[in-house]
Structures are given as structure tokens and as C-alpha cells.
C-alpha positions, 0 to 999 in steps of 0.5 A: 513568531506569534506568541502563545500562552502556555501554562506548563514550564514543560511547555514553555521550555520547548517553545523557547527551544523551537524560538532558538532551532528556526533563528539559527536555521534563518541565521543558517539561510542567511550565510548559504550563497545564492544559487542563480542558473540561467536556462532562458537559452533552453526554452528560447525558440521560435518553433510554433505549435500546433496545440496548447498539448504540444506546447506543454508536451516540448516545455516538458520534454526539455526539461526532462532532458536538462535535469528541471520537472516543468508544470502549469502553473495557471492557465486559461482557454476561454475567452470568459477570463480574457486572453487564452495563455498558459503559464509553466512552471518549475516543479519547485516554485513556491514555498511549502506551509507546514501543518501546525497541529493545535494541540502539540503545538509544534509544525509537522515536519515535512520534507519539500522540494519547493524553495520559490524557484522564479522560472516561469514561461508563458504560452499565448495562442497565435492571431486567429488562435490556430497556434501557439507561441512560448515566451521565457518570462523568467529562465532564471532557477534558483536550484541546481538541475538534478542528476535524475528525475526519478522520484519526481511526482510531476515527472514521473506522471503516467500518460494517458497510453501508460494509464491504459496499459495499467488497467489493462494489466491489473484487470489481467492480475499482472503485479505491479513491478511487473507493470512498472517493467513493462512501461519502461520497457515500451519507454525507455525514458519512463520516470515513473516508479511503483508509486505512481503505478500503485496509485493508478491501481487505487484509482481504478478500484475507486472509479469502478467501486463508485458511491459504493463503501468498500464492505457493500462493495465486496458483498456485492463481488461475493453475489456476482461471483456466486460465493456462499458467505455469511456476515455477522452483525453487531447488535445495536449498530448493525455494523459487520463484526465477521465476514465468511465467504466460500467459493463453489469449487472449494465446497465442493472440494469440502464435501469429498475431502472433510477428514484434515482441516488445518487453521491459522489467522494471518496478521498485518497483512490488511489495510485495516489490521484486522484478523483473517482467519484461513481453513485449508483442507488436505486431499488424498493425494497430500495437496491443500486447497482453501475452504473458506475465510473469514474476517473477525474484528477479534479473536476470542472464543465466540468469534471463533465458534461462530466461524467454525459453525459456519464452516461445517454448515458447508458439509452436506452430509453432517456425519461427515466431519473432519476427524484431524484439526490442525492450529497453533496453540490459540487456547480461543480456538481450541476452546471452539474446536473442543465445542463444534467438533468434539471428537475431531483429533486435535494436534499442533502445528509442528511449524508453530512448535519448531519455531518456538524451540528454535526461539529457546534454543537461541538463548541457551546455545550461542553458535550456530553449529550447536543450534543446528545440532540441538535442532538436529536432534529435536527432528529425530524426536519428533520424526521418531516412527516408533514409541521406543525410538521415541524413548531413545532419542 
């Protein structure tokens, strides 16, 4: 243990702590049996191969098939550093070093599979370097095989087949279980699991966004796809405060059907948590369609007037402006509506409002058939079709 000085008793105490938790952990470590399980009989073999890629490929497979995840551990095939050779290893060679942070003082605990496992095998080409030959420097593990491999980064790796028919499905907008069943439907002895299909599909956007940012990216889809958008900019940096964007189709659609708009912001559902603000317009038949998005780093009043301008900027005909509004009760967002459409009808949203009397109600009634019945009689009020049916119920 290094020493390190502390000037808080605080500090001091919990350093002292931690002295005591890692000597009872290696005191802990010291009592457990060794674990010894030979395998040197599972890769022994006299079967030369072809290639270095069917050498690694049958090492692998042996593995897979006897409960041990086999990597290259170090390889060389030029003649720059010498002899060629390739050396395997167990997934769990090698001891993991934890992060220390600086300023708690403390190591970050991080769960590993390493436990310095010494099984190494060594791959050396024949004379004429035509083939290859496997040898078993070490058969030895120091951990017992695992009932499945499922969960194994190493294992569960896409071959370069799989990763074709990912991006082949991602740029036919299959979900990603539906890609993950579909692998282990063409193999059976897939290993993979949503992981490594989702970091496949980051890869993919990464490679085809190049040097690019992720904001000059989706502008530049924007442009492609001919979407109409707007974008708001801070006034010292520059940086995009708020991102509108509208397809042709929905501004069409706008343009004949202006009368209802509802609008609603969706929250954790973004990498960066950030507001999106959804506008949904309702056709003659009863159907929705999406008129436009846009992004906001914050919900306040002028944020909100802004995106709606750009809103109504979609309308050819500037007396043609929606007569119902529909929102929850965002005070911001109506304080907006009250200025950019001043004699639109305003009205809440009804779900927003069930809620929240479910929400009482639950403090108030304790069983479930009286909550059913108070929300019951709450429907009739707020279905009731005439005024003194109102004042009935």
C-alpha cells in the first residue's frame, strides 16, 4: 500500500478502512484452493493447417465446444521481428488493474473475468511457410469451464458474414432483436447477444459519418432528404440552441389539414436528454400525422415562441391557422400559444389530466374497486354530452 496524506479525520478513517477490506480480501485469497484443470489433451493434435485463419478458427472452436473463450494473445507474420508465430490465449489471462480516481481516492470497482489464467498455445508455420502447426505450451487453467459462453465479449464477436448481414439489415430498418434472431437462426451456435449487434450498428454510423460531428451530420441528412429546417444559434458561440426540421409530405399535409395541432415534449428518450418537441396534426378522417420536431436545450417561453413561428411559417396561407391547440398544462407553452396564435381554442390534454386524477386518486382510495369506480364516475363527467348532464354527474 502506498501511503498517502490526508488532512480530514474523515479521510483518514476511510483509508484506514480500505487498508482493512483488501488485507481480509488477500487473507480471503489466500485460504481458497487453487483450482488446476488440465486440458493439454483438447488441443493436442497433429492436423496441420492450412492458414494462420484456420489454425485460430479450430483453437477457437475448441474452446467454444469445452466451456474456455480463446484469444491471440500476440502474434507476428513478417519476418521484420523474426520467426512468424501466433500465441492463443485464455480469455482470463492476465490481471485486471482498476482506475484509481485522483480525487476519491478510492479505485473504481470493476468486475472482471481475469484471474491470470497461464493456458497459452503457440502457432508456428511449417518449413516453407506453406502450413501451420499448433503446439500446447501450457494446457493448464486455473478456472473452472463455463456452463455457456453467452456473455463472453471475446466469444460472442460477429464474424465477418455476420457483420455483413447486420448492415444489410440495419440499412433495411430490421430492430436489432430482430437481427440477433435472425443470426442465431442461420447459426445455431451463435454466441453473440444484443450487445454486440448494437455495437455493430454504432460502428456502421460511425464509419459512414466519417470526420463529420453528429450535428453537421443530421444537417447535412436534412439537405439530402429535402427536409425544410430551421436552426437557432447562441449568439456568442455559435453553438445550436434549437433544431426544427419538417418533411415535404407532412407540409403538405399541413397545408390541408391546419385546423387541430396537438403538442407534447418527450423526455429520456435521447443520448444527450434533451427536449423534443412533437406537433401532430389531425386529418378529417380522425387520423394523426407528424408536422414537425424540433429540438430545444430548454423549455422556457421564448424557446417555445420560436419553435412555434417556425411552425406556422409552413402554412401557405397565413389565414389558414389552426383553430384547436391541444398540450398539457406547460404554463411556458401556453404563454407561447397565447402569443403566436391568439384566437386558436386552447384545451388540455385529457390523457395528461386522467392521469393525474388517477395520481390523487391513489392517495385518497386504497382498493382497487373503489379506484376503478371513482375513475369510472370521473369518464361520465368528462363524457357527459350536455350541460345538465354535466351538472348531474
Amino acid at each position: 500500500m502506498t501511503s498517502t496524506f490526508f488532512y480530514d479525520d474523515e479521510m483518514l478513517l476511510l483509508k484506514q478502512d480500505n487498508d482493512v477490506s483488501e488485507g481480509m480480501l488477500l487473507q480471503q485469497q489466500d485460504n481458497v484452493q487453487p483450482i488446476s484443470v488440465d486440458t493439454t489433451h483438447l488441443w493436442s493434435t497433429d492436423q496441420i493447417f492450412e492458414t494462420i485463419d484456420d489454425l485460430k478458427q479450430w483453437a477457437k472452436n475448441v474452446g467454444k465446444d469445452n466451456g474456455y473463450a480463446i484469444v491471440t494473445g500476440r502474434s507476428d507474420y513478417s519476418r521484420k521481428g523474426g520467426n512468424m508465430y501466433i500465441v492463443l490465449r485464455c480469455s482470463k489471462h492476465g490481471v485486471y488493474i482498476p482506475y484509481k480516481d485522483p480525487k476519491s481516492f478510492k479505485y473504481n470497482s470493476t468486475r472482471s473475468q481475469k484471474c491470470n489464467c497461464p493456458f497459452k498455445l503457440k502457432g508456428r508455420p511449417t518449413e516453407g511457410d506453406r502450413n501451420w502447426w499448433l503446439k500446447v505450451l501450457e494446457g493448464v487453467h486455473n478456472h473452472e469451464p463455463a456452463r455457456s459462453l453467452v456473455g463472453y465479449s471475446y466469444a460472442g464477436r460477429l464474424t465477418e458474414e455476420e457483420k455483413v448481414q447486420v448492415d444489410s439489415m440495419n440499412n433495411n430498418w430490421v430492430p436489432p432483436r430482430h437481427m440477433l434472431a435472425t443470426l442465431k437462426e442461420n447459426n445455431p451456435g451463435n454466441l453473440s447477444t444484443i450487445t454486440q449487434v448494437y455495437n455493430r450498428i454504432k460502428k456502421v454510423k460511425e464509419l459512414d459519418r466519417g470526420p463529420l460531428t453528429e450535428m453537421q451530420y443530421l444537417l447535412k441528412k436534412l439537405a439530402e432528404a429535402n427536409y425544410v429546417h430551421f436552426e437557432r444559434h447562441e449568439e456568442d458561440s455559435g453553438v445550436i440552441m434549437e433544431l426544427f426540421w419538417a418533411h415535404p409530405n407532412a407540409i403538405k399535409l399541413f397545408n390541408t389539414f391546419p385546423h387541430v395541432v396537438i403538442m407534447d415534449c418527450t423526455y429520456k428518450t435521447k443520448k444527450f436528454q434533451i427536449p423534443l418537441l412533437e406537433m401532430v396534426g389531425l386529418t378529417s378522417t380522425g387520423l394523426t400525422y407528424s408536422i414537425a420536431f424540433c429540438y430545444m436545450t430548454r423549455e422556457r417561453t421564448p424557446d417555445y415562441v420560436w419553435a412555434l413561428e417556425c411552425m406556422k411559417s409552413l402554412l401557405a396561407d397565413p389565414a389558414r391557422l389552426p383553430g384547436v391547440i391541444v398540450t398539457d398544462r406547460e404554463l411556458d407553452l401556453l404563454s407561447a400559444v397565447r402569443n403566436i396564435f391568439p384566437e386558436a381554442t386552447h384545451l388540455l390534454c385529457l390523457f395528461h389530466i386522467n392521469k393525474n386524477v388517477e395520481a390523487k386518486c391513489k392517495l385518497w382510495v386504497d382498493t382497487t374497486y373503489f379506484k376503478a369506480l371513482v375513475m369510472q364516475k370521473w369518464n361520465e363527467v368528462v363524457y357527459a354530452e350536455t350541460a345538465t348532464q354535466f351538472e348531474e354527474e
